[in-house]
MARBA-563935 format. One record per residue: residue in one letter; x, y, z of N, C-alpha, C in turn. Coordinates in steps of 0.2 Angstrom, whole numbers, plus 5000, padded with zeros to 4 digits. Example, Ala and Ser with C-alpha at 12.3 -4.5 7.8 and 13.67 -1.06 7.14 Angstrom:
2
a506649725039506249785039506649845039/s506449895035506849955036506450005039/
This chain:
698
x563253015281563552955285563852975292/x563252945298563652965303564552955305/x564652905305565252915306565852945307/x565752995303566353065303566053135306/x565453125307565253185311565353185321/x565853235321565853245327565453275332/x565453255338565053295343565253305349/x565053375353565553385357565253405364/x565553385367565153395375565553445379/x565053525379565353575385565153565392/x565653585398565853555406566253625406/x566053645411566553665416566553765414/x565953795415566253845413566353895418/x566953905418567153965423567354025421/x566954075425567154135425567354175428/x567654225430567954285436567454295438/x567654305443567054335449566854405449/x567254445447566754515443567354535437/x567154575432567354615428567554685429/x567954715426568054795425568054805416/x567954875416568154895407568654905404/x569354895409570054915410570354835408/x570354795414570954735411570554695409/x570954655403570754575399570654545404/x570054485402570054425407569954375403/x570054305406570054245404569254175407/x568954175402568554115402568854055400/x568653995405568853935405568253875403/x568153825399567853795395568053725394/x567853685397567953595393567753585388/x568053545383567653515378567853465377/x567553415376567653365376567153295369/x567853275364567453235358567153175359/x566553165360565853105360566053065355/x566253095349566253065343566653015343/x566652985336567152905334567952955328/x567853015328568153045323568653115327/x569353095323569553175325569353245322/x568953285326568953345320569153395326/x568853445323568753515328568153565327/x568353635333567553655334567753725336/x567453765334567553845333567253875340/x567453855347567053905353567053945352/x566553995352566354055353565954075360/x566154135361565954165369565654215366/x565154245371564754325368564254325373/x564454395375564154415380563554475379/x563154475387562754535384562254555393/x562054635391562154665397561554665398/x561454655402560554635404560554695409/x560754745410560354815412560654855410/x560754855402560954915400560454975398/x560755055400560155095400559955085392/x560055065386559955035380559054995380/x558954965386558454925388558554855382/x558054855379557854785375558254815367/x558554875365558754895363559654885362/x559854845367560354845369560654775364/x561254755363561354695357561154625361/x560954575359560554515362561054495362/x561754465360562354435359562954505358/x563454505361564054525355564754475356/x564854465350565554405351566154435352/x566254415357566954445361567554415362/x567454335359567954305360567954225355/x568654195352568054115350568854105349/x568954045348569553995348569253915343/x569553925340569653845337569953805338/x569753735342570053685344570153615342/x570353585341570753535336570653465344/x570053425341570353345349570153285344/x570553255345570453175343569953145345/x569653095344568853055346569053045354/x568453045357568853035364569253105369/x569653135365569853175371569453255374/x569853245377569453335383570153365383/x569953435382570253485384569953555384/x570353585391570153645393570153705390/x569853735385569853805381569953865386/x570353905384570553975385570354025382/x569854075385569754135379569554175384/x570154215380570454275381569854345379/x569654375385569154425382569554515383/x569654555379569654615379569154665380/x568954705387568454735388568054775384/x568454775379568354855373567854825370/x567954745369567354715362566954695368/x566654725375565954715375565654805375/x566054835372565654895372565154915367/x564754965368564254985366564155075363/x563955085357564055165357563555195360/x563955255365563755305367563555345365/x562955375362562555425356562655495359/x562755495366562755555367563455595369/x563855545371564755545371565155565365/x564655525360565055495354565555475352/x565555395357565955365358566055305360/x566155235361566255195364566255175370/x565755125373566155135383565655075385/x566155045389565754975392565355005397/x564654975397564255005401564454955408/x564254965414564054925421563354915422/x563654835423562854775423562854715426/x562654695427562554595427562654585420/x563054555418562754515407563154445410/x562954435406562654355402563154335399/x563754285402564254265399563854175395/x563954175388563754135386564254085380/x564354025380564854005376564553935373/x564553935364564353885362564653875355/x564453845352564553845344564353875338/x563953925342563753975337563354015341/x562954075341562554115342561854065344/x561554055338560954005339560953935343/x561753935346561753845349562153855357/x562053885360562253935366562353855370/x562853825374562753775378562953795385/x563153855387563353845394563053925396/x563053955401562954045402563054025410/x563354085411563654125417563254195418/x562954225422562954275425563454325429/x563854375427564454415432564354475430/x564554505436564254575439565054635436/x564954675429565354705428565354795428/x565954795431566054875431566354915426/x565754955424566055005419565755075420/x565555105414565255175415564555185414/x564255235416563455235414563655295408/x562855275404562855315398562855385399/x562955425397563155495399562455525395/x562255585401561655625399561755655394/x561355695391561255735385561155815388/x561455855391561555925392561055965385/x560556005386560256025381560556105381/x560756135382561056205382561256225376/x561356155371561856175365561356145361/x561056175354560956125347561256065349/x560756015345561055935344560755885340/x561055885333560855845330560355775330/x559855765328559355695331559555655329/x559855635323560355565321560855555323/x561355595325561855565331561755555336/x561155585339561155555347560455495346/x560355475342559555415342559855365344/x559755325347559955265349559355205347/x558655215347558255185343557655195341/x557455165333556955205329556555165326/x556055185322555455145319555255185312/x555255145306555055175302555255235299/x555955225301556155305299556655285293/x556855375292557455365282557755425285/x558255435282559055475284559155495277/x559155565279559455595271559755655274/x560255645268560855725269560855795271/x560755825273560555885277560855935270/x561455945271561655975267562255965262/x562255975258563055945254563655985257/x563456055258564056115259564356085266/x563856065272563956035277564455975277/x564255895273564455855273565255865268/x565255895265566155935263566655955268/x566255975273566656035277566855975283/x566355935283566755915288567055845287/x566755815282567255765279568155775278/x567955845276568855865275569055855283/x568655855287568955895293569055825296/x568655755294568655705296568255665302/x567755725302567455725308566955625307/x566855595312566455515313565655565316/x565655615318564955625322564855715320/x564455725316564455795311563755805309/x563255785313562555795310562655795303/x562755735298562755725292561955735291/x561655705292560855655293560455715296/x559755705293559155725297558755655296/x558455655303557855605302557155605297/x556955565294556455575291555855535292/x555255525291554655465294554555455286/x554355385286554155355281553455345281/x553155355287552255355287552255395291/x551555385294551055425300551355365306/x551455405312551955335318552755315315/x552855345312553755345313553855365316/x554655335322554655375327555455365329/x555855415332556555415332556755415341/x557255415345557355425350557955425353/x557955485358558655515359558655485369/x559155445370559155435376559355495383/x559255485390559255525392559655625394/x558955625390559155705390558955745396/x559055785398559255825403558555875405/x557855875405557555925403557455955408/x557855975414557756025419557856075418/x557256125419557156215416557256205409/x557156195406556956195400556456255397/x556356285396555756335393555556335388/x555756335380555556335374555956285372/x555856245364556156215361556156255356/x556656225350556656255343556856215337/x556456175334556656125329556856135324/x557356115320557456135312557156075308/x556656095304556456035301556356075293/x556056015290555756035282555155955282/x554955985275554555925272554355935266/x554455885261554555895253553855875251/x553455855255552955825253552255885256/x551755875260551255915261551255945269/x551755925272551955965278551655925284/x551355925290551155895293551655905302/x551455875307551355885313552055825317/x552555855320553055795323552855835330/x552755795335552755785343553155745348/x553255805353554055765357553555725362/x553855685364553555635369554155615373/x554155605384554555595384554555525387/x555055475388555055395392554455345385/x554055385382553755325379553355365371/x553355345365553155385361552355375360/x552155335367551355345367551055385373/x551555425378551355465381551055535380/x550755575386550655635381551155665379/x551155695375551755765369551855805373/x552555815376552655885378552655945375/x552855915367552955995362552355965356/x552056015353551855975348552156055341/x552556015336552856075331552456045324/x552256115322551756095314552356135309/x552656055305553056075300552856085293/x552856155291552456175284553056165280/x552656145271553256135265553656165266/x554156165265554756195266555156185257/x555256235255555456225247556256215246/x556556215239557156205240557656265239/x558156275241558456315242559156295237/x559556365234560056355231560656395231/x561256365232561956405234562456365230/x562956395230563656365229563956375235/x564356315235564656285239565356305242/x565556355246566056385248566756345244/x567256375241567956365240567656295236/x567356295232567256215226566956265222/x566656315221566256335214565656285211/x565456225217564856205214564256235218/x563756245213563056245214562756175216/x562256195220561756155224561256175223/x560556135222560056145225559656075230/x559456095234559156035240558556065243/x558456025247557756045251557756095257/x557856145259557656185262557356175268/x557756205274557656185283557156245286/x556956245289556556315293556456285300/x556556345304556556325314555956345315/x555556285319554956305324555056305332/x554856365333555056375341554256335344/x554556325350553656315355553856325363/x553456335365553556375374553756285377/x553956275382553856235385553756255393/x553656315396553656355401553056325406/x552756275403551956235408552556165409/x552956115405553156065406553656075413/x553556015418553556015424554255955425/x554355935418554755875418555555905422/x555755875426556655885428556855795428/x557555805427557955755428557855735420/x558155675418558455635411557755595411/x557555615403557155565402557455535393/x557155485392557255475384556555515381/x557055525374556555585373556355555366/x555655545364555655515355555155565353/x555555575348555255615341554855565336/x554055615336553555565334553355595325/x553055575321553155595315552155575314/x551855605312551255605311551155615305/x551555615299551455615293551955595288/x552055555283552755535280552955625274/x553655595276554155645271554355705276/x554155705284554255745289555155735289/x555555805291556255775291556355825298/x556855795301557055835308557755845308/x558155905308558755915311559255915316/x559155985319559055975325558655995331/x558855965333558356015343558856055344/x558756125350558756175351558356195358/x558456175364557956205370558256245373/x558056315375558256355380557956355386/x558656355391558456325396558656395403/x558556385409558556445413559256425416/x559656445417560256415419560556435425/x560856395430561056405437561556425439/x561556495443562356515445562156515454/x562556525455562856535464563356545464/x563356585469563756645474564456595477/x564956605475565556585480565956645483/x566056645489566156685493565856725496/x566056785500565756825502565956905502/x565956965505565957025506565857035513/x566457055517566557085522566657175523/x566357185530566457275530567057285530/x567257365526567657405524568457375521/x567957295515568457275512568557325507/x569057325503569257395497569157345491/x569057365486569057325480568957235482/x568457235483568457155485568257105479/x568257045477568157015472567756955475/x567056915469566756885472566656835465/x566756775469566456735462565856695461/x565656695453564756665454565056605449/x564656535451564756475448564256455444/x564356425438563656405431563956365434/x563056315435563156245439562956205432/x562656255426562356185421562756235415/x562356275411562556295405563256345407/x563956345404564456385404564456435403/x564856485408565056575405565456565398/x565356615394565556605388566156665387/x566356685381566756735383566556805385/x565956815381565356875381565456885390/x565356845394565256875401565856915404/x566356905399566856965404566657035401/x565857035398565857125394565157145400/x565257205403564957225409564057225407/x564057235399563557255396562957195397/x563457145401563157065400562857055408/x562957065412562657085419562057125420/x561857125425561457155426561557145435/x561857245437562057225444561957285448/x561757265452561457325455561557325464/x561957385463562457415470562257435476/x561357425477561057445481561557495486/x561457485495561857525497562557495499/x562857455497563557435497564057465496/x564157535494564557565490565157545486/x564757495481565257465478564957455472/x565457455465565157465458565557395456/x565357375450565657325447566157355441/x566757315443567257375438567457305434/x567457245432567857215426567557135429/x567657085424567157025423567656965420/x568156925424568556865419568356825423/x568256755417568156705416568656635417/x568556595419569056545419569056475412/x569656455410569556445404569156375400/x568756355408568056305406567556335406/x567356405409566856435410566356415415/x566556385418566156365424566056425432/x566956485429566856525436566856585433/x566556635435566556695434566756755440/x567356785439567556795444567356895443/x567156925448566756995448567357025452/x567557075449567857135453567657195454/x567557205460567157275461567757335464/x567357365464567757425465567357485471/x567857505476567557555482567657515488/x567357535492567357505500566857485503/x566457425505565957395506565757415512/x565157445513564957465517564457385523/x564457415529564157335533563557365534/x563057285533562457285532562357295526/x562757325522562357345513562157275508/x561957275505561957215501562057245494/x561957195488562157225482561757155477/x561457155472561157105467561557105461/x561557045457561957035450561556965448/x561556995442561156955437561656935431/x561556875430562156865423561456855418/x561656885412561156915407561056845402/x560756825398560856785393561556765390/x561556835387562156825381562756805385/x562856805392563356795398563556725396/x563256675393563256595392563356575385/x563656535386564056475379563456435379/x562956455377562056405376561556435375/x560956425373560656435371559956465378/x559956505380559756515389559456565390/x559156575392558956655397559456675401/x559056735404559456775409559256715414/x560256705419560256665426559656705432/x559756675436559656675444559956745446/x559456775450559856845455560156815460/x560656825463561256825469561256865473/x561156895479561256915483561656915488/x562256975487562656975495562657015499/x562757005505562457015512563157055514/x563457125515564157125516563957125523/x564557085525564457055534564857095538/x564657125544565157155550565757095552/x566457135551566957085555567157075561/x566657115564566657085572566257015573/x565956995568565156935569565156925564/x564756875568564456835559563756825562/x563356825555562756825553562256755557/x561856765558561556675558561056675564/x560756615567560256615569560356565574/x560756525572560856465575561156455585/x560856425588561056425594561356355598/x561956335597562356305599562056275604/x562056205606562056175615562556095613/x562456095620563156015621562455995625/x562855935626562355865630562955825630/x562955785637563455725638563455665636/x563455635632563355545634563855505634/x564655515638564955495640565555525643/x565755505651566255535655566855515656/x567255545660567755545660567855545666/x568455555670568555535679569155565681/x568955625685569455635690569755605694/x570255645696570655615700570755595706/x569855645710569655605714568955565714/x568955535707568455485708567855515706/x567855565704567055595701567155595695/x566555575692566655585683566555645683/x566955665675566955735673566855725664/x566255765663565955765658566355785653/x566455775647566655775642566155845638/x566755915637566155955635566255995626/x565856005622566256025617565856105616/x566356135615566556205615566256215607/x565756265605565556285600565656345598/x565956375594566156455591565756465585/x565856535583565656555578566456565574/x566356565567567056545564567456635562/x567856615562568356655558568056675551/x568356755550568256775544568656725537/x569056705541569456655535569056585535/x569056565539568656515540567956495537/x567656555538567056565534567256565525/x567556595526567556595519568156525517/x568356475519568456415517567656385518/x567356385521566656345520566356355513/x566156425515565856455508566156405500/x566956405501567256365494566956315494/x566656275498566456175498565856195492/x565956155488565856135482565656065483/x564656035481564755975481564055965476/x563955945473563355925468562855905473/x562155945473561655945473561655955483/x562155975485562255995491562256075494/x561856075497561656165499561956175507/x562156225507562356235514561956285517/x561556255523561156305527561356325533/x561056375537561256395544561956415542/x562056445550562756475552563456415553/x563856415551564456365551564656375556/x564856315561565256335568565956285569/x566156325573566956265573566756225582/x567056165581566756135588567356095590/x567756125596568256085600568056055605/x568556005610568255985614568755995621/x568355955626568555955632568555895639/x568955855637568955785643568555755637/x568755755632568355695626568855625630/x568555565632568555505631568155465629/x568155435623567555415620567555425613/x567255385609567255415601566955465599/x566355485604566055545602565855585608/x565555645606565255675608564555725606/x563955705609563255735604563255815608/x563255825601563155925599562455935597/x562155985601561555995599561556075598/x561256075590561156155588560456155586/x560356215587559656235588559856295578/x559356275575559256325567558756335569/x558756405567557956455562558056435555/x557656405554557856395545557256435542/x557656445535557156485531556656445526/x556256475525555856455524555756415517/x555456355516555756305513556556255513/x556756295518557356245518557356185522/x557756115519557656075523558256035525/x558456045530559256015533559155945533/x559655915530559555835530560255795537/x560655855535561055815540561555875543/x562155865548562555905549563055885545/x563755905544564155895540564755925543/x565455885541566155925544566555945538/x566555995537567156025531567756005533/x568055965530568755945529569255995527/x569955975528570456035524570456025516/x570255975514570255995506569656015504/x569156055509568456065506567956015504/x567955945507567455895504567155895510/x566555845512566155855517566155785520/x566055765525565955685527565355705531/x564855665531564255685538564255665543/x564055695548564055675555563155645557/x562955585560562755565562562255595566/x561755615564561455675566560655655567/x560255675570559555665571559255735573/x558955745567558355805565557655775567/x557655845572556755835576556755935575/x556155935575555656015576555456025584/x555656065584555556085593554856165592/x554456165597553856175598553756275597/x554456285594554556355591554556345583/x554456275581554656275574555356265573/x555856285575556656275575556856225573/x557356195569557556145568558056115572/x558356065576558456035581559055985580/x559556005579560155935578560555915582/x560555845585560655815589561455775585/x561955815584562455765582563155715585/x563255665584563955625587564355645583/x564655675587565355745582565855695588/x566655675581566955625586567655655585/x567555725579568355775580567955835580/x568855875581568655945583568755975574/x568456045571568256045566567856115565/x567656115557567256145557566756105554/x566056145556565656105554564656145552/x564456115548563956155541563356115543/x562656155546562156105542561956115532/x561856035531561856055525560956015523/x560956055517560356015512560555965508/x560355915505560655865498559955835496/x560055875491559655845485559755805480/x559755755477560255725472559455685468/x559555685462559255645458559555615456/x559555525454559955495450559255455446/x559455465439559155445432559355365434/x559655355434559655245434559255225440/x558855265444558455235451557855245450/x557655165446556955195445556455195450/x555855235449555555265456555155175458/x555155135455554655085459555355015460/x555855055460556555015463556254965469/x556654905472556654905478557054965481/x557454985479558155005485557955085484/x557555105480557455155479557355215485/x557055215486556955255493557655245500/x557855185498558455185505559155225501/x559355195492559655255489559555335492/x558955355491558755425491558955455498/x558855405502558955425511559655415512/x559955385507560555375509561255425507/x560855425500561255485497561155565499/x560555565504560355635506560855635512/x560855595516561255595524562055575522/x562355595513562955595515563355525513/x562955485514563155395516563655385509/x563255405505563555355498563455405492/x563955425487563955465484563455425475/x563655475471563455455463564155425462/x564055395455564855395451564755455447/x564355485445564155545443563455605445/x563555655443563155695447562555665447/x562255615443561555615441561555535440/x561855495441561655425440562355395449/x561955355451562455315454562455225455/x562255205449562655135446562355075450/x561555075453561555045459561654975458/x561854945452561754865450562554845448/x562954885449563654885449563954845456/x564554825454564754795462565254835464/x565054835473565354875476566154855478/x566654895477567454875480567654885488/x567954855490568354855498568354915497/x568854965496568755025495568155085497/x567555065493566855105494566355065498/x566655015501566454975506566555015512/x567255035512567655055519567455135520/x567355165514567155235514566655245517/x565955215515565255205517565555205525/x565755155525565655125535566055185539/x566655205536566755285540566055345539/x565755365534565355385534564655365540/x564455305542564155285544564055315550/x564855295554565255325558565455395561/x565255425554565655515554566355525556/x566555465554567155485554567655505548/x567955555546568455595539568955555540/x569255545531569855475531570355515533/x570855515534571455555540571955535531/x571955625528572255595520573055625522/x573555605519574155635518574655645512/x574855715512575155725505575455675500/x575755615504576055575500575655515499/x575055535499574355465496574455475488/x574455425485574455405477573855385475/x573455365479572755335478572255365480/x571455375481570955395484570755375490/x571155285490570655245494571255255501/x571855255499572455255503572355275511/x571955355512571755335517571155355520/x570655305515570255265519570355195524/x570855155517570955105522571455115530/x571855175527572255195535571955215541/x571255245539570955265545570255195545/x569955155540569555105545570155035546/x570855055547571555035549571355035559/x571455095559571755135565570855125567/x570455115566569755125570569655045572/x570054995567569954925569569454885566/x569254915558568654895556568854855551/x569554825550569754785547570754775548/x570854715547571554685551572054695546/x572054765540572454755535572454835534/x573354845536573554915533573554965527/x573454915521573454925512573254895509/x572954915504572454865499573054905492/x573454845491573754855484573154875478/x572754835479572254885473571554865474/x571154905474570254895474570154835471/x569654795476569054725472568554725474/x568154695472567254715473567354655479/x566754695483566754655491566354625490/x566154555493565654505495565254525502/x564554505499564254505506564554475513/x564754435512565354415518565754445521/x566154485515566754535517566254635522/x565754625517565154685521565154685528/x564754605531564554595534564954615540/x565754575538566254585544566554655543/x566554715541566554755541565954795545/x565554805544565054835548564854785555/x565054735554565154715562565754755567/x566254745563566754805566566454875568/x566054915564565554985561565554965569/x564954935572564354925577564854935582/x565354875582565754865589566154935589/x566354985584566755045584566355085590/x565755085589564955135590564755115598/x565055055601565255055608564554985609/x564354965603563854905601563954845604/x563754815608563954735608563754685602/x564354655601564054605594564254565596/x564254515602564754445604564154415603/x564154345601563654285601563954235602/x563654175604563954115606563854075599/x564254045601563953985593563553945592/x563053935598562253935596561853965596/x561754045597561654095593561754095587/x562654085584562554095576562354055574/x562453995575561853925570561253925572/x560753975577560153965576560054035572/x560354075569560354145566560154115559/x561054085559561054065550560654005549/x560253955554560153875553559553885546/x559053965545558853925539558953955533/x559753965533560053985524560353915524/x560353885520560753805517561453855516/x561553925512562053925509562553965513/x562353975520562854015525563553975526/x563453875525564053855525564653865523/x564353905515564953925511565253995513/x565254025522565354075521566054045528/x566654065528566954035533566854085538/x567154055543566754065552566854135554/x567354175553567454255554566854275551/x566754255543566254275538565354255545/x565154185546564654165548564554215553/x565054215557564754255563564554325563/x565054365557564654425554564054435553/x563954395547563154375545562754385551/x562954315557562454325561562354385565/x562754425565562754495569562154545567/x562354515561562054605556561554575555/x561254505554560854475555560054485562/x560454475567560254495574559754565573/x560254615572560554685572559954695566/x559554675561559054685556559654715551/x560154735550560454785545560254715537/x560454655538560454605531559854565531/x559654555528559254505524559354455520/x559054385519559354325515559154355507/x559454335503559354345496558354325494/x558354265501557754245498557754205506/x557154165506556854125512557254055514/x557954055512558353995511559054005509/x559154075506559854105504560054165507/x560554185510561054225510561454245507/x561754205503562254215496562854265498/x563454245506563754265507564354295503/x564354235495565154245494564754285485/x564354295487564054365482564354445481/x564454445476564754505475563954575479/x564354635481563954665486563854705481/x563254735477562954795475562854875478/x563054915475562954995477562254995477/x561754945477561154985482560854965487/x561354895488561354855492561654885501/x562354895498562654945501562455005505/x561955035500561755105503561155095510/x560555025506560454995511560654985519/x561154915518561354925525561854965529/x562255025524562355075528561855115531/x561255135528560655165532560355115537/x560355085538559955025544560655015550/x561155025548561655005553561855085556/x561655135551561755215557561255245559/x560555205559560155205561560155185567/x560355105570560455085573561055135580/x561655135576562155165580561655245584/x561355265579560955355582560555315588/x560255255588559655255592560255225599/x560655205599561055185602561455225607/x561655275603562255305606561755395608/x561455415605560855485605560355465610/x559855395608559455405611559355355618/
């Protein structure tokens, strides 16, 4: 009987204009009763992450929120539901842990899962999935994120005691098992750079048969291919319980992987070619990377030198000399004792004698030197340096693009003064520590003379060694980080490499290399390649070594960064900063790239807010950006949606516009009050200091 059945009409769904994984937010919701009867209605909200690295594996819905509401026949009211970030997360297999990923998701609110009546799209910031570091065993059922046709059975009893007492959630209880021929398990981004051999623990109760690794797809070809023979059962009593056991029985298959070419994070699936196959763990030996920090001056005594594990950790094994491999050539110096720091990351060498100049000396860290599963590191080579000079190839020159004025009326060129650095000074360079950044050529300090003007172009001439490729100049800061200088790399007709930089303080300063791989940039991206160039010149950093989040929204904060970077200009920091961003925003303060001395706390910036930022960038750079107002309304006249940007905002638009740095979202939109993405970003920072190089250098 219809008449007591309600129905209910949703309106109005609002939602923040971005998210983070830290504070609760609130969704807003009409509902309103059609019906002749008073009842009520169970809203339910539930979101979901349309780029999680999870892919199509990711949950299609999760309900994060619902409220029961109570309206008379005829009334509206506005629903409240209240969301805690924690319930849109996802487990991380290789963490071991929970963690809101960063994405676009799909805010969606109805009466149930299957009756979905309104959805919102909002751009949320959280963490990316964390790689899988292969240096160490690792169980395949604790890190599987998704499988086919596969069965889980108990590895061992004595294991699943030992750690149940311990209370451990993540204890490789589990090996995987295949139920036919084409079962298949999968571990997300693993790490397979240098990689060398692999080593499986498996069994199979049944006639034995063949499991093959494959990586990104389980119908690729097989990197590894391991032949799992019967494996029998095996019998024990069970430590401190007095019981006996008998189970089935594991055995390790090694296989070379020394031809596999693969680097960087792939997903990795384990393929089963016969049923009753069981997998435990993987096991990769992989070659591991150290480098040289500091250096070795003539007729230093007893000097100390430290070498840095970039991937697998020194263990405790490498403070026993027997674990080196080092050799004194004519340096006259031995190696006398070996301490570790209590992460393993640094290993510091103390020698012993008096270094002789010009000598060099080699060290090898051995295998056993490492907390992993590894060969012997990388050779190192120090160079012990005369303290009257320093080493290098490089030949400094100045050039003017802007003067200054005497007092009688003649300009007088602004000139910058290039030295070779100090023993100390070098050796703070040498400290600069940065992920996937090499420092080449000789380090110089550069002051100035009659500087009026924001910059000054420094031209250094490198002999670069072979294979090496200088991406940009760079100025070592006093806390050792690096900001880049605005630099243009050409080859001059000796082969030499040639850098032409807008150096706008005095400093010291590095050509450097930067290599950066990020896993979440797939190669047929759009933004792909302007990511890569952007990342290499400095512009825009990862949120982690190996991913940098490109579908994330960017903050005023990493807005401001970026456009000093553009710039080359270093934030101007002081002891008494509590924040990171504190003085970034004090210095695009003081340079005029924005009319506000504190940002109480970071928010994700609109292309509107970009816009007039990097308009400021141009005009800093000595750029004309003035337009009349019928310039800007024949700029903006074919986005319909430029209206919604107010007028500071439009004429930005139209500037960057002019200028090629922005593009419409499409042949009709701009979408000024659009939250601005991190690949976006990297984007129109490389098109806008591209612009300033040909401007102000050429």
């Amino acid at each position: 009987m219809e008449w007591w059945v309600g129905n209910f009409e949703y309106s109005d769904l609002t939602v923040p204009h971005s998210i983070n994984d830290k504070d609760p937010f609130i969704v807003t919701v009409n509902m309103k009763n059609t019906g002749q009867v008073n009842t009520s209605e169970v809203v339910q909200l539930y979101m979901k992450n349309n780029d999680s690295a999870y892919g199509v594996n990711a949950p299609s819905k999760k309900l994060v929120s619902y409220e029961k509401v109570a309206l008379n026949a005829g009334e509206t009211k506005n629903v409240t539901l209240k969301v805690d970030p924690n319930d849109m997360a996802v487990w991380d297999v290789n963490k071991g842990d929970l963690h809101v990923e960063s994405g676009v998701y799909t805010v969606m609110v109805g009466a149930s899962s299957q009756d979905i009546r309104l959805q919102q799209d909002v751009q949320v910031t959280g963490t990316p999935l964390q790689p899988l570091n292969i240096y160490k065993p690792f169980n395949v059922f604790d890190h599987s994120f998704t499988s086919n046709d596969i069965i889980y059975y108990e590895v061992a009893k004595e294991r699943t005691a030992v750690n149940l007492k311990e209370k451990k959630v993540v204890a490789g209880y589990y090996a995987v098992g295949s139920k036919k021929n084409g079962s298949w398990t999968a571990i997300p981004k693993v790490n397979l750079t240098a990689a060398k051999q692999i080593t499986a623990r498996v069994a199979s109760n049944a006639s034995g048969g063949v499991i093959t690794l494959h990586a990104d797809s389980p119908t690729n070809a097989p990197i590894a291919v391991l032949d799992v023979p019967i494996t029998g059962p095996k019998s024990y009593t069970i430590a401190n319980a007095n019981v006996s056991v008998t189970e089935l029985g594991y055995t390790d298959i090694t296989v070379d992987l020394s031809k596999t070419t693969l680097i960087g994070n792939h997903d990795l699936y384990v393929v089963f070619k016969a049923p009753d196959l069981r997998i435990d763990t993987l096991s990769f030996q992989t070659k591991p990377a150290v480098k040289a920090v500091g250096h070795i001056t003539a007729s230093q005594n007893n000097p100390k030198v430290d070498v840095e594990a970039v991937e697998a950790p020194f263990g405790i094994s490498a403070t026993e000399l027997k674990n080196w491999t080092f050799d004194s050539g004519n340096s006259g110096l031995t190696l006398g004792s070996v301490t570790v720091n209590e992460t393993g990351t640094m290993a510091t060498l103390q020698l012993s004698g008096t270094a002789s100049s010009g000598g060099t000396l080699t060290v090898t860290p051995k295998a056993d030197a490492f907390n992993g599963n590894v060969i012997d590191g990388n050779v190192i080579t120090f160079t012990i340096e005369s303290t009257s000079s320093n080493s290098g190839t490089d030949t400094p020159q100045t050039s003017t693009p802007s003067v200054g004025n005497q007092g009688n009326g003649k300009p007088t060129a602004p000139q910058a003064i290039v030295e070779k650095l100090t023993v100390e000074e070098r050796r703070k360079v040498e400290q600069v520590k940065s992920p996937g950044v090499t420092l080449l050529g000789t380090p110089i300090k550069i002051s100035f003379e009659n500087k009026n003007g924001l910059y000054v172009v420094v031209q250094v001439n490198v002999i670069p060694a072979i294979g090496q490729n200088i991406t940009t100049l760079a100025r070592v800061n006093d806390d050792g980080s690096l900001s880049p200088v605005p630099s243009m790399i050409t080859t001059d007709a000796n082969g030499n490499t040639v850098i032409q930089s807008m150096v706008s303080s005095e400093g010291l300063y590095v050509p450097v290399s930067v290599q950066r791989h990020f896993t979440d940039v797939p190669d047929i991206a759009w933004y792909a390649k302007d990511v890569a160039e952007a990342s290499g010149l400095l512009l825009i950093n990862g949120v982690t070594e190996t991913t940098i989040d490109p579908s994330s929204a960017t903050s005023a904060a990493q807005t401001l960064m970026v456009a000093l970077n553009v710039l080359g200009i270093s934030p101007e920091k002081k002891s008494v900063d509590s924040k990171w961003f504190e003085a970034v925003v004090r210095t695009a303060s003081k340079l005029g790239l924005i009319d506000y001395s504190s940002l109480p706390s970071d928010k994700p910036n609109s292309r509107g807010e970009m816009a007039l930022v990097l308009t400021n960038v141009l005009k800093s750079a000595g750029i004309d950006v003035s337009l009349s107002d019928n310039e800007i309304n024949a700029l903006l006249n074919d986005y319909s949606d430029a209206k919604d940007a107010n007028a500071e905002h439009r004429k930005a638009l139209a500037v960057i516009l002019k200028q090629g740095i922005l593009i419409g979202i499409s042949a009709n939109e701009i979408a000024p009050n659009d939250v601005l993405t991190r690949a976006q970003l990297a984007t129109v920072a490389l098109r806008a200091r591209n612009i300033i190089m040909k401007n102000v250098i050429q």
